[in-house]
Each structure stands twice: as C-alpha cells, then as structure tokens.
C-alpha positions as CSV (number, residue, x, y, z in Angstrom):
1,X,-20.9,8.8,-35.1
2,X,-21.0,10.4,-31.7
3,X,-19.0,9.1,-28.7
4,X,-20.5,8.4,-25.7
5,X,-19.0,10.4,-22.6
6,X,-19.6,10.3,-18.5
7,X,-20.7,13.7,-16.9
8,X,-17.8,14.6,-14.9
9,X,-18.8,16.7,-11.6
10,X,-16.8,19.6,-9.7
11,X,-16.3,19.7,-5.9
12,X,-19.0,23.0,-6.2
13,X,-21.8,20.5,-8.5
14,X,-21.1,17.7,-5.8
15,X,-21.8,19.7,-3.1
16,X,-25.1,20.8,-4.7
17,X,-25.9,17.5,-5.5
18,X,-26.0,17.3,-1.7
19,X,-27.4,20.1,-0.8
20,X,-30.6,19.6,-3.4
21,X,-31.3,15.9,-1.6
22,X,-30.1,13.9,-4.7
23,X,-27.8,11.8,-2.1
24,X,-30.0,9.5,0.5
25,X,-28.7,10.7,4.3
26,X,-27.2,7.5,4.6
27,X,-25.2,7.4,1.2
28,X,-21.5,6.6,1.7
29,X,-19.9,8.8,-1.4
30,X,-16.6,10.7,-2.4
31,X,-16.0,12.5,-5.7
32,X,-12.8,11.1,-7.0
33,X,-11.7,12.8,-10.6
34,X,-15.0,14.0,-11.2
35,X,-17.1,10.5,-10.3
36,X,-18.7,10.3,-7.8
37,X,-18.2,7.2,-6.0
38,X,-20.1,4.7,-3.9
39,X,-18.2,4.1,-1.3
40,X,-17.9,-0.2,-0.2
41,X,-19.9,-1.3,3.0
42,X,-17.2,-1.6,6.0
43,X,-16.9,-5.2,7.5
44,X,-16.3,-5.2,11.1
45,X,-12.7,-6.3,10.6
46,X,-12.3,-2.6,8.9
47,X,-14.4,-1.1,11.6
48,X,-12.0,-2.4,13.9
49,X,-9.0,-1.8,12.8
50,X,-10.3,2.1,12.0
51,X,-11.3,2.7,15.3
52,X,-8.3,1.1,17.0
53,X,-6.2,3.5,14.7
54,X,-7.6,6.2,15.6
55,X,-7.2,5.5,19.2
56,X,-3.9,5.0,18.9
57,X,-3.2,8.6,17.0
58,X,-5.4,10.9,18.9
59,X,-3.6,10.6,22.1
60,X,-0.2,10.0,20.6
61,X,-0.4,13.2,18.8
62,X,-2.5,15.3,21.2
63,X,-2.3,19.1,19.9
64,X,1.0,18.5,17.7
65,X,-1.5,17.6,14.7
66,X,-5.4,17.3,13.7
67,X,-6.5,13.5,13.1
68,X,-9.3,13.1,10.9
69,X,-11.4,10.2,10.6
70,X,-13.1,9.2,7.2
71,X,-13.8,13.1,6.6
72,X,-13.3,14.8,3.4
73,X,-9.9,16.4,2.1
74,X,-9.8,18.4,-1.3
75,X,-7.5,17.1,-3.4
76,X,-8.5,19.2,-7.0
77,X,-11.1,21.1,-8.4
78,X,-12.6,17.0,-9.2
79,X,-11.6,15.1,-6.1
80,X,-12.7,15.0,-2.9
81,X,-11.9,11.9,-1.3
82,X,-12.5,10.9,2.1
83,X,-9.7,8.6,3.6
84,X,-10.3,6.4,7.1
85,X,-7.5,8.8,8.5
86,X,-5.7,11.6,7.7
87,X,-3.2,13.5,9.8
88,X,-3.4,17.1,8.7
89,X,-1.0,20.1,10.2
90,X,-2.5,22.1,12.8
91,X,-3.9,25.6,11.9
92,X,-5.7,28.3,14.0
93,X,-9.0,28.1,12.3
94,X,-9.1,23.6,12.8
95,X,-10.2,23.4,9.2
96,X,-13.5,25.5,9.8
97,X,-13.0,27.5,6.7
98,X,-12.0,24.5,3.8
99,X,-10.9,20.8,4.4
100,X,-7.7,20.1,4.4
101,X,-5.5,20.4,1.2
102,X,-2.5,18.4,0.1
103,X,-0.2,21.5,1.5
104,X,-1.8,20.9,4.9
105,X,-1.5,16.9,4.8
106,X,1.5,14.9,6.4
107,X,0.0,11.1,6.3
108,X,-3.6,9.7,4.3
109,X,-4.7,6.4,5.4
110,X,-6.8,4.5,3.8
111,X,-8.1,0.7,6.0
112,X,-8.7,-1.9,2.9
113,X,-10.3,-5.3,2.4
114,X,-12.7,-5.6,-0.2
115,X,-10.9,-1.9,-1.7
116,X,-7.3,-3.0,-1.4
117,X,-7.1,-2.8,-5.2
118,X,-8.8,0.6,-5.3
119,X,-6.9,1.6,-2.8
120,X,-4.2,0.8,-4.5
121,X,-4.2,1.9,-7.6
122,X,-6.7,4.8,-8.1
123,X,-6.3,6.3,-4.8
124,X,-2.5,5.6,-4.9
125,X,-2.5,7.7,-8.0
126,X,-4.5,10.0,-7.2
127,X,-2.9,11.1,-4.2
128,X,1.2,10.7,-5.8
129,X,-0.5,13.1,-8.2
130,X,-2.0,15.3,-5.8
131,X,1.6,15.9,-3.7
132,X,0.3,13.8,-1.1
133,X,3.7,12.5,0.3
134,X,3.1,10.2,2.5
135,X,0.1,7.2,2.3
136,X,-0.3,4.0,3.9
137,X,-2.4,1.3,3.0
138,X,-3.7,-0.9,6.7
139,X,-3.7,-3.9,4.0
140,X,-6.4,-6.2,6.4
141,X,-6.5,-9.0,3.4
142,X,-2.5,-9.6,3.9
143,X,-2.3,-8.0,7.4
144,X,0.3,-5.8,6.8
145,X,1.2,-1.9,6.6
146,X,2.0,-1.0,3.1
147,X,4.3,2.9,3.2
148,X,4.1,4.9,0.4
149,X,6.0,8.4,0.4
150,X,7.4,10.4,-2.2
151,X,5.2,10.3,-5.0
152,X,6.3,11.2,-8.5
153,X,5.6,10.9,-12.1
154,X,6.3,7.7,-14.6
155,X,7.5,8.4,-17.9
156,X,4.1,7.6,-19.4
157,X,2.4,10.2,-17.4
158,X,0.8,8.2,-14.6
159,X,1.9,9.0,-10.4
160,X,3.4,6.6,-7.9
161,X,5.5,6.5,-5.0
162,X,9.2,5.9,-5.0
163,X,9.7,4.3,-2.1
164,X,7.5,1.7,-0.6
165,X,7.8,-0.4,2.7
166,X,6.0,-3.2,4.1
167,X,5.4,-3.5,8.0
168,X,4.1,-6.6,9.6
169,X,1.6,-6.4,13.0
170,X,4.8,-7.2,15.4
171,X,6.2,-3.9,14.1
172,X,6.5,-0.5,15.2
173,X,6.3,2.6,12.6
174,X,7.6,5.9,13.2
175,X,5.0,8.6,11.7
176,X,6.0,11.0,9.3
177,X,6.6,14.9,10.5
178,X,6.8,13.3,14.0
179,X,10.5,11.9,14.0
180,X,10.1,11.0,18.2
181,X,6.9,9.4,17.7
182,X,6.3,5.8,17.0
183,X,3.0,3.6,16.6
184,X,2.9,0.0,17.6
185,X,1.2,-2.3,14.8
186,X,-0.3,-4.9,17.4
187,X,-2.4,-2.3,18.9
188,X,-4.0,-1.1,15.6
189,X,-4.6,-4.6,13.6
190,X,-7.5,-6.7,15.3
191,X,-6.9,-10.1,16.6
192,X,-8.0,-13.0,15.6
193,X,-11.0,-14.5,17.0
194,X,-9.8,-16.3,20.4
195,X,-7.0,-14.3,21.2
C-alpha cells in the first residue's frame, strides 16, 4: 500500500511559484512549514486595529527600530510567514538584501479574529520554535493583548512560550528591547460603534 503525502515547498520553490504567475496578484499567501497558506479575508475590526497599531509604533519608535507591516520574515528554509507587525532591529542595508530573520526580530504580532486559533497554536509554535522571543497576539474576539516571550521546548518535542501575560484595552505595555518606551492599549483596539 502506498501512503499518501502533501508536496512540501521551500522558501526558493515558493518564490518561483510567484515568479511563474501560479499565484493571482491579489492572492493573500505565506508558506508556513512548507504549505503554503491562504491567508483569511481581514474584517474591518482587524483592519482597524492593524492600522491603528502601526500608528502607534512608527512614531513611538522612530529610527530606534524598523516596523514592518504584514511583510514577510524568514523563519526556515519552509516558513515564510508574514505577521500584521513585526519590529525588527535596525541594520544599514533596511532589509534590502533578505527579510528579516529571527536573530534580527525583537516583537511578531499577529491582529486575530477569525485566526485567533491559528494564531495561536501553529504560529505560536512555529515562532517558540524559530527563537522568536517575544509574540503578542491583538486577541480582537476577547479584546485583549495576549504576551508571549521566552519560547522553549515541551518534553514531547513541541515549542511554547514560558511566560504568558494578558493585557486589557485600559492598559499600557512596555515593548520589548525598548525598556523606556510604553504603548497605550486604548489607542490601538478600535471602539465600539458609538463611542
């Protein structure tokens, strides 16, 4: 009998993939552990929330750091996610020559609804595995902040993260490699309707 197996995909065969058409110019996709994955449509409340984050970061870190917004970060020779944010150290060449690696990132962000169990399981994994040491989940289904940093390994193999924290919207966060600096959860989670 012969057992059925998924064709698994390097960061090199994605990238051709790409570059021979086989993805539509609006296709949403990452390569996570050699699948490639359809990314989920973003409601508005994501949209939001993304882009209020990211307006929050850029001018709180100015030129100590390099914010990047649902762009791609290589994370193996199989993975290739691309995160809503990702605060990567600054280097001379701004990540012309590769996308960031796990070496080069302080914080991965990931804004979840309708992923929040992706997001926190696979991608959770992935990334403890990767060396990624600090990820936060915007967790828009419970409206909170859920803090992941220093990722390890279980005795059955499988990554997590040690220590986990919840922050509510009337919070403030301090952000990891930036001991001075500190973001303000009301400005980054949208309001309800009305207020």
């Amino acid at each position: 009998m012969t057992a059925v197996t998924a064709k698994r995909f390097s960061i090199a065969e994605y990238h051709r993939l790409g570059e021979l058409g086989f993805f539509a110019p609006d296709d949403r996709v990452e390569l996570i552990r050699g699948e490639i994955i359809i990314k989920a449509t973003k409601s508005t409340f994501h949209s939001v929330c993304n882009s209020l984050l990211l307006g929050e970061l850029y001018p709180l870190l100015r030129k100590r750091a390099i914010v990047r917004g649902q762009e791609p970060i290589i994370l193996s020779d199989d993975s290739e996610p691309e995160p809503d944010v990702v605060i990567a150290r600054n280097r001379a060449d701004r990540y012309f020559s590769s996308h960031p690696q796990p070496v080069d990132i302080l914080l991965v962000i990931e804004v979840s609804d309708s992923t929040l169990k992706y997001d926190r399981t696979t991608k959770l994994s992935l990334y403890a595995e990767t060396g990624i040491s600090n990820y936060w989940i915007f967790n828009l289904v419970d409206n909170q902040l859920e803090m992941h940093s220093e990722p390890y390994q279980k005795q059955n193999g499988s990554y997590s993260y040690q220590l986990q924290r919840v922050a509510l919207p009337n919070q403030t966060v301090g952000l990891p490699g930036f001991a001075e600096l500190s973001l303000d959860l009301l400005s980054v989670f949208p309001a309800p309707s009305g207020d």
